[in-house]
N, CA, C and O of each residue as an XYZ file, in Angstrom:
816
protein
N      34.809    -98.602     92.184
C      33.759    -98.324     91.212
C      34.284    -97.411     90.109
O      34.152    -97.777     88.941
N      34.777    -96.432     90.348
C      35.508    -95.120     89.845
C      36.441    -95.864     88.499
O      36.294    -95.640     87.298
N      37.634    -97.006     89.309
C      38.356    -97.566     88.603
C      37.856    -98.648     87.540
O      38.441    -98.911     86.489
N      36.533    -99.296     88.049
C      35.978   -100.177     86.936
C      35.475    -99.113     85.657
O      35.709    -99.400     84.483
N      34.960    -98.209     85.943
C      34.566    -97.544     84.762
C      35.559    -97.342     83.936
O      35.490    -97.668     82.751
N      36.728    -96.709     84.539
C      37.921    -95.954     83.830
C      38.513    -96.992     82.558
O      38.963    -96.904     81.416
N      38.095    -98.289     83.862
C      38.618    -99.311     83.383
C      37.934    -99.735     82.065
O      38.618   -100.221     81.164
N      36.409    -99.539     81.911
C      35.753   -100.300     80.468
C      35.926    -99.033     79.674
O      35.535    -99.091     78.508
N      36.494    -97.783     80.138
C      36.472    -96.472     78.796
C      37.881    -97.226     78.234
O      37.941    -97.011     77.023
N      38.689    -97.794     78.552
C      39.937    -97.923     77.996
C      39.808    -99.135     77.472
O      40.584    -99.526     76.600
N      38.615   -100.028     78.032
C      38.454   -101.253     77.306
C      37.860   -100.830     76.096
O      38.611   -101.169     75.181
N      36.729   -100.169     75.610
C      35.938    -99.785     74.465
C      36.584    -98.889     73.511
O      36.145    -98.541     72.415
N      38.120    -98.431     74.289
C      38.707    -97.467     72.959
C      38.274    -96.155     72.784
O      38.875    -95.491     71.939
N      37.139    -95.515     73.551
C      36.865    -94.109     73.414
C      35.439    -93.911     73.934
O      34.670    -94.811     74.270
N      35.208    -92.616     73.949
C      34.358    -91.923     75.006
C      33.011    -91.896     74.127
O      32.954    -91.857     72.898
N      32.137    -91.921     74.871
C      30.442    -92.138     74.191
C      30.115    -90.763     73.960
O      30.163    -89.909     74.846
N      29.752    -90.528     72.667
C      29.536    -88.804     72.369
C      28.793    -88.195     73.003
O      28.026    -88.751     73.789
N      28.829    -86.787     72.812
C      27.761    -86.354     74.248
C      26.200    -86.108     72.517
O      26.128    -86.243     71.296
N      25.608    -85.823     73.346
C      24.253    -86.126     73.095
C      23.610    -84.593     72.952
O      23.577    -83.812     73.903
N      22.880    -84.140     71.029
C      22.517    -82.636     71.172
C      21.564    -82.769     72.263
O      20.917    -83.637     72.849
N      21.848    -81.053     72.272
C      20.570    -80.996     73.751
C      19.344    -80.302     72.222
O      19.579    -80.138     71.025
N      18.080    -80.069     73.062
C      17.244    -79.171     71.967
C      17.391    -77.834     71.790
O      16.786    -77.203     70.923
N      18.716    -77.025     73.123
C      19.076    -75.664     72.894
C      19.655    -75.613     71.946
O      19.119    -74.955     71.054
N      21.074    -76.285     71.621
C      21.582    -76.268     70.400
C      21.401    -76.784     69.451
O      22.071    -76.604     68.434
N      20.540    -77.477     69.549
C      19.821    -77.595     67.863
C      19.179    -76.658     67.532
O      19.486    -76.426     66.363
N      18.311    -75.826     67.937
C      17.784    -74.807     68.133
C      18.481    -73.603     67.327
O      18.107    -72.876     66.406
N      19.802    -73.729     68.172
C      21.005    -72.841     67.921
C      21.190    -72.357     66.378
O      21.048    -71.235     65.891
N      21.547    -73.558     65.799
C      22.309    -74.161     64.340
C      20.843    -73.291     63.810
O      20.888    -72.199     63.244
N      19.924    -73.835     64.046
C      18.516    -73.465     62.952
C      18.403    -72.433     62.858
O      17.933    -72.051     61.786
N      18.831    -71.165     64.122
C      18.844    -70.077     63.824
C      20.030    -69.655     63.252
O      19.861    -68.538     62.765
N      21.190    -70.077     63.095
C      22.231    -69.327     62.162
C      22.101    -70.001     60.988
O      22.909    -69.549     60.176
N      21.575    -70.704     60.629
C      21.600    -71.424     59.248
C      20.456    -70.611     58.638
O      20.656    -70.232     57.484
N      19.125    -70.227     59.290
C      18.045    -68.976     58.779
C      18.703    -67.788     58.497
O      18.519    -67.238     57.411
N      19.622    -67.209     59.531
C      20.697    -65.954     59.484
C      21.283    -66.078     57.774
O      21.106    -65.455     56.727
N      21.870    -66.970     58.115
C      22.766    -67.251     56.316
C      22.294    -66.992     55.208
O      22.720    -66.243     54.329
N      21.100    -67.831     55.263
C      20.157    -67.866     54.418
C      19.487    -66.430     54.333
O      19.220    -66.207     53.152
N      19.183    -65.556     55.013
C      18.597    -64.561     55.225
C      20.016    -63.474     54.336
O      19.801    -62.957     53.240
N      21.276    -63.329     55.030
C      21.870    -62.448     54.142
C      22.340    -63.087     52.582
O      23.078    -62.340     51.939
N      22.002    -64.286     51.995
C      22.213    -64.698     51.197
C      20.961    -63.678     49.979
O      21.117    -63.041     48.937
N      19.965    -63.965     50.729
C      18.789    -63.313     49.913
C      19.139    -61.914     49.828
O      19.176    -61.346     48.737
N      19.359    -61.413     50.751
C      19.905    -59.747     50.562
C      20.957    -59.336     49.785
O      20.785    -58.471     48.925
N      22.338    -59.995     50.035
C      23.060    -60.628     48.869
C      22.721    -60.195     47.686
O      23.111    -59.170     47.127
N      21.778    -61.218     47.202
C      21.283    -61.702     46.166
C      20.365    -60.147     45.510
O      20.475    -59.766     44.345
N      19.755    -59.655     46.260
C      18.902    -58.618     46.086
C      19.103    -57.551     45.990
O      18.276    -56.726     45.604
N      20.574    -57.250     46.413
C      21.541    -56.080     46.405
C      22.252    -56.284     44.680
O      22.521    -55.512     43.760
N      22.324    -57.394     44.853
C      23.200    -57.336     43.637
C      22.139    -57.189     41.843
O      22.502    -56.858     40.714
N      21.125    -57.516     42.271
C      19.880    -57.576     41.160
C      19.632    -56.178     41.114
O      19.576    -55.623     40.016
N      19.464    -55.482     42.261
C      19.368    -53.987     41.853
C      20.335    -52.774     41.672
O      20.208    -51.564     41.481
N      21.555    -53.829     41.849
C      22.676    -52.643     41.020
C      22.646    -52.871     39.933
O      23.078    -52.022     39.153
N      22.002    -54.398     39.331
C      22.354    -54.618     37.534
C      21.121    -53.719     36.864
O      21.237    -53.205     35.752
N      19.893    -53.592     37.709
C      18.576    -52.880     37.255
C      18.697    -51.355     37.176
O      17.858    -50.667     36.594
N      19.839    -50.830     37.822
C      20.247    -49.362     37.883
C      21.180    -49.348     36.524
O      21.014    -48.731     35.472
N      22.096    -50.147     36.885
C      22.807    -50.047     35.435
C      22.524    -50.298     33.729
O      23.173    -50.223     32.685
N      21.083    -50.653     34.179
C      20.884    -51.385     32.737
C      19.529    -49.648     32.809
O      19.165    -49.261     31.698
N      19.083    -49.008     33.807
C      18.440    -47.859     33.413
C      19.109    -46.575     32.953
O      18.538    -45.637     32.398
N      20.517    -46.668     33.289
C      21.373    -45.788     33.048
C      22.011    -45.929     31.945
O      22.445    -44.871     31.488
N      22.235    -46.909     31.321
C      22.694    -47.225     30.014
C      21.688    -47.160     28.912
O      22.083    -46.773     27.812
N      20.066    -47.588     29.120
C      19.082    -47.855     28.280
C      18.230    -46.589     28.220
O      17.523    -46.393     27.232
N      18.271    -45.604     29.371
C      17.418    -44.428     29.544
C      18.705    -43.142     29.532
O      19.129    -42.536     28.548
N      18.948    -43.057     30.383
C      19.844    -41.579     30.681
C      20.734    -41.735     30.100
O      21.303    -40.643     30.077
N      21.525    -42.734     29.331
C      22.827    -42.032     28.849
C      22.797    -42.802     27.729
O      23.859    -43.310     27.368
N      21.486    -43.061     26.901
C      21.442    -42.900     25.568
C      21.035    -41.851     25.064
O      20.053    -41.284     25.543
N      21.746    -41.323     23.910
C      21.175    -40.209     23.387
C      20.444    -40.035     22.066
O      20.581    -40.553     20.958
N      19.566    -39.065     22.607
C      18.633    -39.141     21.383
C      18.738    -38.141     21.001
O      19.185    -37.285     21.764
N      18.289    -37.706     19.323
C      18.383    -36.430     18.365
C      17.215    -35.603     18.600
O      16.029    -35.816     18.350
N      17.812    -34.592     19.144
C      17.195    -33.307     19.425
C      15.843    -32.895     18.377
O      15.774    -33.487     17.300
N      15.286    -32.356     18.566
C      13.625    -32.263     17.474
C      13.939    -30.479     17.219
O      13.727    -29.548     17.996
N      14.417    -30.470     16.065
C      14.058    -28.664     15.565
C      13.175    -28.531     14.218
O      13.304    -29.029     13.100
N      12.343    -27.761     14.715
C      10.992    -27.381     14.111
C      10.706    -26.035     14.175
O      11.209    -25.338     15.057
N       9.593    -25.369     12.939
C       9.033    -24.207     12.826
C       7.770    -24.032     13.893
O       6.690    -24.505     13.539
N       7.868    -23.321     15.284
C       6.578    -23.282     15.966
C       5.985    -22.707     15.945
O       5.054    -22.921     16.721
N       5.893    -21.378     15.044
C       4.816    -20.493     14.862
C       5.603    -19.138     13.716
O       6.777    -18.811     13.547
N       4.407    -18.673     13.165
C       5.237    -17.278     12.472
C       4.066    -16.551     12.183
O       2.963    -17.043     11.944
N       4.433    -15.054     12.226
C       3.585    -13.778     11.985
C       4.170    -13.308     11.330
O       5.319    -13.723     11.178
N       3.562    -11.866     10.374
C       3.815    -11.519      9.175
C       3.960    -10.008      9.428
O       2.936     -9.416      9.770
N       5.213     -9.241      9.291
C       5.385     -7.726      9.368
C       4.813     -7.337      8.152
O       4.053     -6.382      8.314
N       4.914     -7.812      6.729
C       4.514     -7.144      5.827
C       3.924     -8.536      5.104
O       3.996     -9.695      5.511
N       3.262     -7.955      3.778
C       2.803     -8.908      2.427
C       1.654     -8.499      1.289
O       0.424     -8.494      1.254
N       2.674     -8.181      0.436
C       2.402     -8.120     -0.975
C       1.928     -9.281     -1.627
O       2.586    -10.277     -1.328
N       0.838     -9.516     -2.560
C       0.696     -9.916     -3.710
C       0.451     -9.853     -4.725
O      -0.204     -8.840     -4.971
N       0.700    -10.636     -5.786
C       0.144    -10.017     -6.810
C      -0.271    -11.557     -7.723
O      -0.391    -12.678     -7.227
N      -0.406    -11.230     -8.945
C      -1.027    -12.403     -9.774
C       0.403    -13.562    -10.021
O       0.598    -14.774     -9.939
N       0.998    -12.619    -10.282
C       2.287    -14.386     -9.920
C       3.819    -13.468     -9.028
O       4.909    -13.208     -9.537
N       3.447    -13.234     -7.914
C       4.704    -12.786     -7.331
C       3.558    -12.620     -5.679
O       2.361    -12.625     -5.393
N       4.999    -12.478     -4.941
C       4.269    -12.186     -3.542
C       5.932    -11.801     -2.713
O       7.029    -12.237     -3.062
N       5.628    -10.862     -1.555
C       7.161    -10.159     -1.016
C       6.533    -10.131      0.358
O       5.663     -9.315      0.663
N       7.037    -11.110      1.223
C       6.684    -11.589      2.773
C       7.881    -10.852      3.572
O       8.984    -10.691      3.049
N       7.674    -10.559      4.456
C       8.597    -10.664      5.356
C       7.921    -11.030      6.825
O       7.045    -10.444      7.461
N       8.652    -12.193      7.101
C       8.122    -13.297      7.870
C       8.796    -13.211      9.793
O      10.025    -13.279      9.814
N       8.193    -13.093     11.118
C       8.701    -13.326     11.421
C       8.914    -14.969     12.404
O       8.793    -14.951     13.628
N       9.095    -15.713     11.972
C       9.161    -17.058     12.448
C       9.558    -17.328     13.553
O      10.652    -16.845     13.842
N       8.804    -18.256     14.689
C       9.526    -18.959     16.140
C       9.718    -20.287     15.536
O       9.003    -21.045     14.880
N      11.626    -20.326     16.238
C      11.822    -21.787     15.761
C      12.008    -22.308     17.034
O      12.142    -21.509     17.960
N      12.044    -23.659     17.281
C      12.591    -24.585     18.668
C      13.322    -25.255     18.310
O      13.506    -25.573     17.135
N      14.059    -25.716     19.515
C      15.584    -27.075     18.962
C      14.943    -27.541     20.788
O      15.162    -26.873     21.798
N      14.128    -28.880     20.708
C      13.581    -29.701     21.654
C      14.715    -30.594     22.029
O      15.060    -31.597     21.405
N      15.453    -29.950     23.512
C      16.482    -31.463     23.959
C      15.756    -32.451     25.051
O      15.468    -31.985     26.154
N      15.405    -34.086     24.675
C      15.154    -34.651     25.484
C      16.109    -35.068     26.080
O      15.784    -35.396     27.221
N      17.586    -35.287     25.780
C      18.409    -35.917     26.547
C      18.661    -35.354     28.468
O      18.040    -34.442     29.016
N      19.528    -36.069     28.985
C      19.759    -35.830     30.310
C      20.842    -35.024     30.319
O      21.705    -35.235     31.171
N      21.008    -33.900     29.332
C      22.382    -33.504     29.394
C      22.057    -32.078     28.347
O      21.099    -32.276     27.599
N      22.632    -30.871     28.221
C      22.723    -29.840     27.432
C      23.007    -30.253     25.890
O      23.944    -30.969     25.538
N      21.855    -29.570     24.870
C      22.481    -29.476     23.560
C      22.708    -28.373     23.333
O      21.876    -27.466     23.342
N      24.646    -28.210     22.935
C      25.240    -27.082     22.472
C      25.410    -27.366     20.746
O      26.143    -28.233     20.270
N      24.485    -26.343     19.896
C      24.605    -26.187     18.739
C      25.326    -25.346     17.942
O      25.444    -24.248     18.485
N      25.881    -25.416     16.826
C      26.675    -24.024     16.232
C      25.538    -23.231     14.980
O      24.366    -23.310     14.612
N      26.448    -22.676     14.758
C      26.136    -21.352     13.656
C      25.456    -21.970     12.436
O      26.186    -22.801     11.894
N      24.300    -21.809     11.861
C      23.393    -22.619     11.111
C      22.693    -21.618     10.147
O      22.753    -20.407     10.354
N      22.026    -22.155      9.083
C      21.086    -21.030      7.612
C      19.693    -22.159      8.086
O      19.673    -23.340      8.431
N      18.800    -21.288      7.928
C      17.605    -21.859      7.536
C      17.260    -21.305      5.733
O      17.574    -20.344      5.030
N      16.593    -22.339      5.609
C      16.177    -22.128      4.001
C      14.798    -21.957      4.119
O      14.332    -22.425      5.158
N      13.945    -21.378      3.296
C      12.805    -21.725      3.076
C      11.850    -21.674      0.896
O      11.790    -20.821      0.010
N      11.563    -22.508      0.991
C      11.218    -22.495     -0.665
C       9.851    -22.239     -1.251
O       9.167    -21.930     -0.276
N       9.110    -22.206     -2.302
C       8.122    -22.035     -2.974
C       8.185    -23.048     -4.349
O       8.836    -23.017     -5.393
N       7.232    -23.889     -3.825
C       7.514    -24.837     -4.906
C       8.817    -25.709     -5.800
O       9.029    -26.030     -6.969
N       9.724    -25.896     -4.040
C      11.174    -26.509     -4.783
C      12.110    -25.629     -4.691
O      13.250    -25.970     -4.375
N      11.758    -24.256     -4.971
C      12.863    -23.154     -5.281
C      12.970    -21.783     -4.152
O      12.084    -20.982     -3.855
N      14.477    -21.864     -3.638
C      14.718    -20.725     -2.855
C      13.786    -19.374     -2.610
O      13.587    -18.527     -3.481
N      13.392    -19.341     -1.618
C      12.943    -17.313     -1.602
C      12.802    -16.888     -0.489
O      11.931    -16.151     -0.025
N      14.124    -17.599      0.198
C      14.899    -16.834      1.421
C      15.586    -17.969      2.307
O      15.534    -19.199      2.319
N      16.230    -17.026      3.016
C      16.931    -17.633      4.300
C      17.160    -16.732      5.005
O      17.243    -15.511      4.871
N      17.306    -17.761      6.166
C      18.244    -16.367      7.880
C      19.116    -17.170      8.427
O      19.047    -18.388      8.259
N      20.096    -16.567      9.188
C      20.907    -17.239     10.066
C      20.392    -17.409     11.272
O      19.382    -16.825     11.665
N      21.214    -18.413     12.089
C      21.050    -18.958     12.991
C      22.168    -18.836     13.797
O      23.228    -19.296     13.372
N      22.121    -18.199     15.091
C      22.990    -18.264     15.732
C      23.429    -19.205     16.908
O      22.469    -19.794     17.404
N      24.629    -19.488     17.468
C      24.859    -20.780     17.840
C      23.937    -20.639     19.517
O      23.667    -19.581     20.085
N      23.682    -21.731     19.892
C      23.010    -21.490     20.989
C      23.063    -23.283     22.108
O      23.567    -24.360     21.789
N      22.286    -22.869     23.460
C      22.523    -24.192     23.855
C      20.694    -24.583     24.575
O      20.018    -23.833     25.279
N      20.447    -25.534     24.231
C      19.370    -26.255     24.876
C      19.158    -27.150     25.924
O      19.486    -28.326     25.772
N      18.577    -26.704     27.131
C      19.329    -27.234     28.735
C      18.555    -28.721     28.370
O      17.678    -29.070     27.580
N      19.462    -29.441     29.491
C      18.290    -30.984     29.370
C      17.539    -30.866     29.770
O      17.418    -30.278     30.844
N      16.326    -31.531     28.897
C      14.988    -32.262     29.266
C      14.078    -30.423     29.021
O      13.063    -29.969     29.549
N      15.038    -29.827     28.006
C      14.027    -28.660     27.680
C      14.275    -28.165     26.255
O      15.128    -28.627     25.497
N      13.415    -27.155     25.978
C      13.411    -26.629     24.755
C      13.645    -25.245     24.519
O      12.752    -24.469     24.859
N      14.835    -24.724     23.922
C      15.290    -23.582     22.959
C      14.274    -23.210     22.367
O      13.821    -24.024     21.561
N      13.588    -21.976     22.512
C      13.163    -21.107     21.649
C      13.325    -19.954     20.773
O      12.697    -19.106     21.406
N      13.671    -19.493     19.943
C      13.952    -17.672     19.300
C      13.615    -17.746     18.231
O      13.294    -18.853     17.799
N      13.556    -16.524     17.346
C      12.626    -16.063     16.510
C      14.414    -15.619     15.474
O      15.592    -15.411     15.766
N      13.560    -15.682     14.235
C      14.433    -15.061     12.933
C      13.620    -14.693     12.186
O      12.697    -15.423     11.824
N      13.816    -13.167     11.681
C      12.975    -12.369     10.390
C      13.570    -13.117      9.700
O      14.475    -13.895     10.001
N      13.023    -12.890      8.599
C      13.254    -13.386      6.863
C      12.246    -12.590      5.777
O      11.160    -12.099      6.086
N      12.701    -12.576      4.767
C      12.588    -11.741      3.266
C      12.131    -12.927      2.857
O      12.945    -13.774      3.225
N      11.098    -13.496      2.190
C      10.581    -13.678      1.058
C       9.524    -13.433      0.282
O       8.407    -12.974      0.523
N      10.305    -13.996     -1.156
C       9.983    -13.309     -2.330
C      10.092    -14.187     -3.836
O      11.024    -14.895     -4.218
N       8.878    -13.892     -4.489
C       8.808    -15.155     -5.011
C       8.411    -14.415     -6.958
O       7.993    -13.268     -7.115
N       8.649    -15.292     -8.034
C       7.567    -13.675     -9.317
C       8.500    -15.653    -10.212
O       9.632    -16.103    -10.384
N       6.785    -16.178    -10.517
C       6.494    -16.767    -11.544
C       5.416    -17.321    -11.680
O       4.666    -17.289    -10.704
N       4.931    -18.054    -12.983
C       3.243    -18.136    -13.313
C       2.738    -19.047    -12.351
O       1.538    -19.167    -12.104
N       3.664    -19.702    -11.798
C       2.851    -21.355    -11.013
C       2.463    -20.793    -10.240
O       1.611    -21.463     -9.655
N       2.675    -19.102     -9.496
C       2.196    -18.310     -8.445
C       0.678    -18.543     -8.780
O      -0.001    -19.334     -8.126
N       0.188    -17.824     -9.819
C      -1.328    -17.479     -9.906
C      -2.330    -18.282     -9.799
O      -3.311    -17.602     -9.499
N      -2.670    -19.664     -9.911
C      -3.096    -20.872     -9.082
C      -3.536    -20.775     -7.670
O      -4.660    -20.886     -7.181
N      -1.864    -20.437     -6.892
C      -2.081    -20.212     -5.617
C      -2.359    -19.206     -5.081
O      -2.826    -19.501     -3.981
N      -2.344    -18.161     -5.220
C      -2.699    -16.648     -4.691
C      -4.381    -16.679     -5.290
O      -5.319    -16.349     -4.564
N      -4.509    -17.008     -6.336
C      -6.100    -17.038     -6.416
C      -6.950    -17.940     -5.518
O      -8.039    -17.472     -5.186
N      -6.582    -19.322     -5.011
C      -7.016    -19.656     -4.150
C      -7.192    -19.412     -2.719
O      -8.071    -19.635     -1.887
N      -5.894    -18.805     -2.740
C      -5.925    -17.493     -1.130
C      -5.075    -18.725     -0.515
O      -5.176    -18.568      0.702
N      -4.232    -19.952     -0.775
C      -3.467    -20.612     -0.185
C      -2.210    -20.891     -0.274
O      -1.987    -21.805     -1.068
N      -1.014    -20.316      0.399
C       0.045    -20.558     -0.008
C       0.692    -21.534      0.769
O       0.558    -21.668      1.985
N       1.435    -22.244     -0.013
C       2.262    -23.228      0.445
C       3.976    -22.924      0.709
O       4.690    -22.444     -0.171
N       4.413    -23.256      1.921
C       5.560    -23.122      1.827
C       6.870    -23.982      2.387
O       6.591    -23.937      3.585
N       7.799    -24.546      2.340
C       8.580    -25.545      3.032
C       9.658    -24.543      3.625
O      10.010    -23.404      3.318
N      10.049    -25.490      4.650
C      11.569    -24.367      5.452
C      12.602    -25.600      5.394
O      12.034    -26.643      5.718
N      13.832    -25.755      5.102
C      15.043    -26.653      6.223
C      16.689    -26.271      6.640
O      17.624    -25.484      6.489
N      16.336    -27.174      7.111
C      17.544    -26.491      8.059
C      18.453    -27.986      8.508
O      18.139    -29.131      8.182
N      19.414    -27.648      9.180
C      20.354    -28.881      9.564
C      21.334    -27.806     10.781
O      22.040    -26.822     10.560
N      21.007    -28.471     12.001
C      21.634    -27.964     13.428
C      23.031    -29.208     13.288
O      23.139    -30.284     12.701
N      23.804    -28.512     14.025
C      25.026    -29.647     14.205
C      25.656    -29.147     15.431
O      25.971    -27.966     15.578
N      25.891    -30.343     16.577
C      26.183    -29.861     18.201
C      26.386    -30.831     18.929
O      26.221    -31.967     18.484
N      26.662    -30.680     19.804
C      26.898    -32.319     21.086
C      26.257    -31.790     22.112
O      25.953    -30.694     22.582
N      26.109    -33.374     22.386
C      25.064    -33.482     23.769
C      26.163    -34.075     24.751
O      26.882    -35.057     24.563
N      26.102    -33.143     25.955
C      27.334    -33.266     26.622
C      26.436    -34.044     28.393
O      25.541    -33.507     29.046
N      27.017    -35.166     28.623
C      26.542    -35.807     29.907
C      27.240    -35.895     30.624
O      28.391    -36.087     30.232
N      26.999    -35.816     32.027
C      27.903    -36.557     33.465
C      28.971    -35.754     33.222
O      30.082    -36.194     33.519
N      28.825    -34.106     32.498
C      30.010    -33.287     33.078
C      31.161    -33.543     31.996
O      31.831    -32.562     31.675
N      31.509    -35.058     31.275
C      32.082    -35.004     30.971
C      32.452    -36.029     28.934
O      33.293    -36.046     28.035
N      31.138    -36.644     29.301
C      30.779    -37.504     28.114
C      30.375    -36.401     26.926
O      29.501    -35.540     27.023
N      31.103    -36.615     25.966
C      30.155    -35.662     24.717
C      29.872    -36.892     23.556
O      30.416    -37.980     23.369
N      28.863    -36.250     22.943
C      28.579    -37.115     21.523
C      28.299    -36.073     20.550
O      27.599    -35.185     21.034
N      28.738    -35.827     18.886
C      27.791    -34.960     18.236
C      26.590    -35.785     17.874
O      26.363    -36.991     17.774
N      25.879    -34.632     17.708
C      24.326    -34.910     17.094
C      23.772    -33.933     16.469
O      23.449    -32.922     17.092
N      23.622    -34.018     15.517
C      23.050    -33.430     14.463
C      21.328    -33.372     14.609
O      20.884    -34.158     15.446
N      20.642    -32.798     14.116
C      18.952    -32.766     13.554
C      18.914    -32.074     12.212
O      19.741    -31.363     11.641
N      17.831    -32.451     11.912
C      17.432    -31.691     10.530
C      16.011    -31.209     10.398
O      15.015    -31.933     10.407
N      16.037    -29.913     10.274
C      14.465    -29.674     10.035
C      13.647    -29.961      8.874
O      14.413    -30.144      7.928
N      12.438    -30.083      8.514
C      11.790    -30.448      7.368
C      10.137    -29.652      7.324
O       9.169    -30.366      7.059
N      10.045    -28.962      7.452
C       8.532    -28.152      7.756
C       7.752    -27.656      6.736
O       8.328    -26.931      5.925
N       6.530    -27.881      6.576
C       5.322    -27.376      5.497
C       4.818    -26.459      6.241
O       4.369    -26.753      7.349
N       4.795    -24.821      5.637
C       3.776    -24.161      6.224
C       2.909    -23.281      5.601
O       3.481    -22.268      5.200
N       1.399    -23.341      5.326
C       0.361    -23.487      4.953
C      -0.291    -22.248      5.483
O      -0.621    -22.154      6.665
N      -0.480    -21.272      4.581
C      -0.200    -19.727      5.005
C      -1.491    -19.313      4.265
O      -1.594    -19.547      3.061
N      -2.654    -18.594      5.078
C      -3.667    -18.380      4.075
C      -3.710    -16.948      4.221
O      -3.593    -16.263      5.237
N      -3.950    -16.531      2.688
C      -3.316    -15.186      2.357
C      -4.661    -14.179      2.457
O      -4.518    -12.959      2.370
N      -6.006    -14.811      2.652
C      -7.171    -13.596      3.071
C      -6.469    -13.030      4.722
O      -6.023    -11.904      4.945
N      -6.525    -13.808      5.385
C      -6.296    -13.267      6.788
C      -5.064    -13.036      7.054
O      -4.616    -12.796      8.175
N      -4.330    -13.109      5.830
C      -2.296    -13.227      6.441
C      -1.972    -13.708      7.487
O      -1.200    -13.029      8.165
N      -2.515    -15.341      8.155
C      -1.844    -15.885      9.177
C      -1.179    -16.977      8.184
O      -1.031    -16.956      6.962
N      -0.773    -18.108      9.334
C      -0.509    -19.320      9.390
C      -1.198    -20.357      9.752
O      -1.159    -20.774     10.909
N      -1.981    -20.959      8.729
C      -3.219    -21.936      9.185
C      -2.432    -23.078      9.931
O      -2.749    -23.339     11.091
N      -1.599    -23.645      9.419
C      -0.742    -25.036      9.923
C       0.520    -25.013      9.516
O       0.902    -24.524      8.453
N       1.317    -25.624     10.481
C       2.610    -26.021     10.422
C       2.666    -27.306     10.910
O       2.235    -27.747     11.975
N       3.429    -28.034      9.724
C       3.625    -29.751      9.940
C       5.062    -29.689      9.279
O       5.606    -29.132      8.326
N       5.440    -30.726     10.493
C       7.142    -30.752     10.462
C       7.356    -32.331     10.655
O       6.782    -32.950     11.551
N       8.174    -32.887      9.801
C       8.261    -33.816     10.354
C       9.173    -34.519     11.132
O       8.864    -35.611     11.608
C-alpha cells in the first residue's frame, strides 16, 4: 500500500500542497494590521516633526522689530510766556522686545521738536531688553522754545510736541544666532499747559 502511493507521488511529479489552516491565516492578518499600524505612526511622526519645524521657523526664530515709544512724562519745571515756553521734562521711554531672544541696543539721542524745529534732546544709554519683555527708563530733558507761532498755542492752553529717535542692536537667539535690528521712534505728545500734564501720547 505504502509503495503504491510512493509510487503515484513519483508518477504525478510532486507533492499536493499542504492546505492554510484558519490559525495562520489568522496569523498573516495580524502582522499585515501590525505593518500597517507602524506605517501610520511612521507617517505621524514624521508630519509632526515638519509641524515643529515650520513653528520654529514661522514663530520663534523670526524676528521682529522691537516697538520704542514715549510711555509717559512729568514736568519738574514750566515757564510760559506769549511766544516762548522753558520745560524741563521728565520722560518714561520703552524699547518692547517681542522676539524669543534678548534685544541688545547701543548708545542713542532722542530728539524732540516744536513745530518741525529742535528744542531738545537726551542721550540714551546702551541697554538690553530680555525676550518676550519690555525695557523701561526715564531721561530728563531741557526744552525750550521763543517764536510768534508760540502764541496761538499757549493761548489755547495746548501744546503740541513730537519726539524721535532711532535704536540700533541685535536680537540674539538659540545662544548663538544674531540679526541687527534697528526701530525708530515717532511720537506726538499733547501737553495741556492749565494743569501741566500730558493729555496723550500717540506713537506710531
Amino acid at each position: 500500500m505504502a509503495a503504491e502511493e510512493e509510487q503515484q507521488l513519483q508518477t504525478n511529479g510532486h507533492a499536493k500542497p499542504a492546505e492554510e489552516t484558519p490559525n495562520s491565516t489568522q496569523s498573516n492578518e495580524l502582522r499585515r494590521k501590525k505593518r500597517n499600524k507602524i506605517l501610520v505612526y511612521v507617517a505621524l511622526f514624521i508630519v509632526f516633526q515638519i509641524a515643529v519645524l515650520l513653528f520654529f521657523s514661522l514663530y520663534i526664530m523670526k524676528i521682529r522689530t522691537p516697538k520704542f515709544s514715549v510711555q509717559s512724562a512729568v514736568f519738574d519745571h514750566m515757564v510760559t510766556e506769549n511766544t516762548s515756553f522753558n520745560i524741563t521734562m521728565n520722560a518714561e521711554l520703552s524699547v518692547k522686545n517681542v522676539n524669543f531672544g534678548p534685544y541688545n541696543y547701543k548708545n542713542s539721542t532722542i530728539y524732540f521738536y516744536y513745530n518741525d524745529v529742535s528744542i531738545g534732546e537726551a542721550f540714551i544709554y546702551q541697554g538690553k531688553a530680555g525676550f518676550k519683555s519690555t525695557k523701561k527708563f526715564n531721561v530728563i530733558v531741557n526744552l525750550s522754545s521763543k517764536e510768534s507761532k508760540l502764541r496761538n498755542d499757549l493761548n489755547s492752553g495746548t501744546l503740541i510736541l513730537t519726539s524721535k529717535s532711532k535704536l540700533e542692536g541685535k536680537v540674539k537667539l538659540i545662544f548663538f544666532m544674531k540679526k541687527k535690528k534697528y526701530t525708530e521712534m515717532n511720537c506726538t505728545i499733547i501737553i495741556g499747559l492749565a494743569g501741566k500734564v500730558v493729555r496723550d501720547i500717540q506713537c506710531d
